[in-house]
C-alpha positions in Angstrom: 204.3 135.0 21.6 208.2 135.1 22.7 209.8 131.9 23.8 213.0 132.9 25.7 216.0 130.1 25.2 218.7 129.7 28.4 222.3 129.1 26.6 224.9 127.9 29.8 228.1 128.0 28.0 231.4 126.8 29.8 234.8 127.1 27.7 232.7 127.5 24.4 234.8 130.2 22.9 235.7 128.3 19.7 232.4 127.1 18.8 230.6 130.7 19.2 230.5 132.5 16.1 229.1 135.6 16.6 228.7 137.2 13.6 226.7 134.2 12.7 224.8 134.0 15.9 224.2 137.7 16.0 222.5 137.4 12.3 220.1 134.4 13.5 219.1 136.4 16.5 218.1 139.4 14.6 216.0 137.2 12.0 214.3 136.0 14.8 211.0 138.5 16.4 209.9 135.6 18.7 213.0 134.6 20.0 215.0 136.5 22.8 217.9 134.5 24.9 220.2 135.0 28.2 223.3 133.2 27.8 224.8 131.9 31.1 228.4 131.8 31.1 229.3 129.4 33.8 233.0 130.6 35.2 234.6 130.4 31.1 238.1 130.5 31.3 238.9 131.1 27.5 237.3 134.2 25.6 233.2 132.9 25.4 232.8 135.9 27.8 233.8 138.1 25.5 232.3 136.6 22.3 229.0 136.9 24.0 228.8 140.0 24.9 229.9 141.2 21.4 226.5 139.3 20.6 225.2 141.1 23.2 225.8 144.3 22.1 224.8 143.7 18.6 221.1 142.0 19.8 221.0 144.3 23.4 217.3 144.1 23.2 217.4 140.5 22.6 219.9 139.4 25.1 220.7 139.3 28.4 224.1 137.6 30.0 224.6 136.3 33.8 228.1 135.5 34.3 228.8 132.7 37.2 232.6 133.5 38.6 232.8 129.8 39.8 231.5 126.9 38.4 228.2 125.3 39.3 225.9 122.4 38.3 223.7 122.9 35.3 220.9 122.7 37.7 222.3 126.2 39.0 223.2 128.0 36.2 219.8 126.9 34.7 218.1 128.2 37.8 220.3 131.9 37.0 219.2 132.2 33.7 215.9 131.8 34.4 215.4 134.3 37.4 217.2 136.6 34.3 214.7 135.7 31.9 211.7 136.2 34.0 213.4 139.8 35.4 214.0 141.1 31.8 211.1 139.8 29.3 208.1 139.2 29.9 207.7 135.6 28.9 205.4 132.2 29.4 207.6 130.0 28.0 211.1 129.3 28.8 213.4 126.6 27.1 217.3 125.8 27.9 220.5 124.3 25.9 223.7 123.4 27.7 226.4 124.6 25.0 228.8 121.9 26.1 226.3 119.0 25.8 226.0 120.0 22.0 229.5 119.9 21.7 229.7 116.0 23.2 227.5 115.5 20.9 228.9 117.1 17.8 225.6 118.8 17.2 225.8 122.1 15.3 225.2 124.9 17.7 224.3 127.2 14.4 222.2 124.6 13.3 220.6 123.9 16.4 219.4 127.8 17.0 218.4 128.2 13.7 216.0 125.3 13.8 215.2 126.6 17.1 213.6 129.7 15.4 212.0 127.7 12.6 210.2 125.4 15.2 209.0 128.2 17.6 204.9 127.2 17.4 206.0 123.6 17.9 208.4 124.4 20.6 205.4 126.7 22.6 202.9 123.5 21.9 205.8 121.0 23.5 206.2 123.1 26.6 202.5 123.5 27.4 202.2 119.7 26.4 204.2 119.2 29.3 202.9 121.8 31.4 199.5 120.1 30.8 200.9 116.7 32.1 201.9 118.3 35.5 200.1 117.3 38.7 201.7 120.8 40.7 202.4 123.9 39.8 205.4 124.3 37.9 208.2 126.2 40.2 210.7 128.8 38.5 212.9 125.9 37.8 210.3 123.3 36.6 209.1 125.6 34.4 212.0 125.7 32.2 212.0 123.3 29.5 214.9 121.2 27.6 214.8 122.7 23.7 217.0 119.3 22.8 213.8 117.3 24.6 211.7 118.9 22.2 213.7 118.1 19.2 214.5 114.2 20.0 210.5 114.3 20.4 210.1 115.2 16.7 213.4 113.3 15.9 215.6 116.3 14.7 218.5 115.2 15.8 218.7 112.0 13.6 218.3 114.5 10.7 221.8 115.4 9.6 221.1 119.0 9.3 221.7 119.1 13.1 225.2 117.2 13.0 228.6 119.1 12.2 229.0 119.3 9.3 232.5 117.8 8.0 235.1 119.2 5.3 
């Protein structure tokens, strides 16, 4: 089973490397991802669609010309991810909050691959715990949620590292 993973980036060109992005993509069958670039004025754009073109079955990109609230660039990527894959369960990172918090973006997606039966169980955990039906937007999941849950973030292997 495919869990999809919403990326908003805003201004991220210097923390995307692609190469390296592009290589944990690939290693990944159960992982495909829409990156939401939310009105980037540096090069992320075009670092992303370099990924994009390297993983084309494995990526989709919305761009958002002007800025908007997480809220709405979440709400993009998922109408993206529902309209290209065919998916039940549907998580999101916010670039720029793993930044703030000097977490390693690398890091981060390649645990994000590693954890993929634990990430499914966590979303339908909370699915389960729902009194309504979940709406498009309720149905999308935070994947940095799921790792304070099972306390990944403390680990070290998540932080920058330093030189």
């Amino acid at each position: 089973m495919k869990v999809g993973v919403i990326i908003i980036f805003h201004n991220n060109a210097e923390e995307i490397n692609s190469k390296r992005l592009v290589k944990i993509i690939k290693a990944s069958e159960q992982i495909v991802m829409c990156f939401v670039d939310n009105e980037s004025r540096d090069n992320t754009l075009e670092k992303l669609s370099e990924v994009k073109e390297a993983c084309f079955d494995k990526v989709s990109i919305v761009e958002i010309k002007k800025k908007v609230s997480q809220e709405v660039a979440k709400r993009a990527g998922a109408r993206s991810m529902f309209n290209d894959f065919d998916l039940k369960h549907i998580g999101f990172l916010d670039a720029n909050v793993l930044t703030d918090y000097d977490y390693d973006f690398d890091n981060i997606l390649s645990a994000l691959t590693e954890n993929k039966d634990g990430i499914i169980q966590f979303d339908k955990d909370i699915r389960s715990n729902q009194r309504v039906k979940p709406t498009l937007l309720k149905s999308v999941f935070s994947i940095l949620d799921y790792f304070k849950s099972q306390d990944f973030l403390n680990n070290n292997n998540i932080q920058q590292s330093t030189l």
